[in-house]
N, C-alpha and C positions, 0 to 999 in steps of 0.2 A: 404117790411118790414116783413109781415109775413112768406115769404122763410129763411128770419132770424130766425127769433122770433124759425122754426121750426127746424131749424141744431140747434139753440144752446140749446134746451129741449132736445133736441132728441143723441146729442151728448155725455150726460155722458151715455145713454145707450147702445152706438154700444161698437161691443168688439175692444179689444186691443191685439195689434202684436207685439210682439220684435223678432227685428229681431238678427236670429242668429248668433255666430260668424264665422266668412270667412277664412277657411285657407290658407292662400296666398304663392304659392311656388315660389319662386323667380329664383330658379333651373332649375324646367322642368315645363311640363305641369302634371296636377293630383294633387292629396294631395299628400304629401309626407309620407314618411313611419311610421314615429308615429302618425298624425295623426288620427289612429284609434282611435277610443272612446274603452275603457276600456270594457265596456262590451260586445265588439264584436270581441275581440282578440284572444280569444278563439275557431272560427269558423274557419274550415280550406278555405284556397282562390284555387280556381285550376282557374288561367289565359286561355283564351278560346281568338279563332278568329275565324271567318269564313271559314277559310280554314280548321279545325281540322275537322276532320270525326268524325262521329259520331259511336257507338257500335253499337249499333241495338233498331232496331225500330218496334214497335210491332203491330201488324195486331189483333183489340180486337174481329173481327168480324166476324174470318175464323169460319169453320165448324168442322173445326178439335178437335176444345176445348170445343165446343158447348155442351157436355155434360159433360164435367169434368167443367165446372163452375157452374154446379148444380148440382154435386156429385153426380153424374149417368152414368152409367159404367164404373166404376173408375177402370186404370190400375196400375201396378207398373211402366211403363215406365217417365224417371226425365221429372221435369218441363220443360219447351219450353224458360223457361224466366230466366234459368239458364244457364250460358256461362261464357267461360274460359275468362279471359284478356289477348288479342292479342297485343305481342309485336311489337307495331309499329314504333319501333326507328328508323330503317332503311325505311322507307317507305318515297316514295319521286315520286312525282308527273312527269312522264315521259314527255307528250305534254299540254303546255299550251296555243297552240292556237286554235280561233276557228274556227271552219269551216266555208267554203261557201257554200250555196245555192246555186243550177241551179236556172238561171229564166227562164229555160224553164225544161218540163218535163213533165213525167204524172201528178203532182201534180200540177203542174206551169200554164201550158194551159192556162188555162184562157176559157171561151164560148166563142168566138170568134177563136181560135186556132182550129188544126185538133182532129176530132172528135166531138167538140161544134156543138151545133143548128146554131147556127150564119157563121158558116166556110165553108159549104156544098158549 
């Protein structure tokens, strides 16, 4: 009784959830295209998968920069993190498989194999 007694004191003070509304596509899978909320319509979308390459990728810890990021001996030569956009329409993946492994080899051996402690 007092496990009662203490949900229902204790209950007008926990918070309160409403739950959202669900957009249900009956179509496809995702929301569908109006779906956006209004105020995020205005944001451009650029669609991405895992196979898309990436630009470039930035090394913040070479040596090379090491004093132009404390504006000390500063050249005219252009930023490093400035670059063209390369047309990659035609770009298309030549081999998609993978390769094998030897299970034997220099790598492979094993201590027991030729050359190991164990093989002599």
């Amino acid at each position: 009784e007092t496990d009662l007694r203490f949900l229902l004191t204790h209950h007008e003070k926990m918070a309160t959830f409403t739950m959202p509304l669900v957009q249900d596509n009956e179509t496809g899978w995702g929301p569908e295209a109006n779906a956006c909320p209004e105020a995020l319509r205005h944001l451009p979308f650029a669609p991405f998968s895992k196979n898309d390459r990436l630009g470039r990728v930035v090394e913040w810890s070479g040596t090379r920069d090491r004093d132009r990021r404390w504006q000390k001996n500063r050249t005219e030569e252009p930023s490093p993190f400035v670059y063209e956009q390369i047309d990659e329409e035609g770009f298309r993946t030549v081999d998609t498989k993978t390769t094998t492994k030897p299970r034997w080899g220099p790598a492979r051996r094993g201590a027991m194999g030729p050359g190991g402690r164990g093989g002599r």
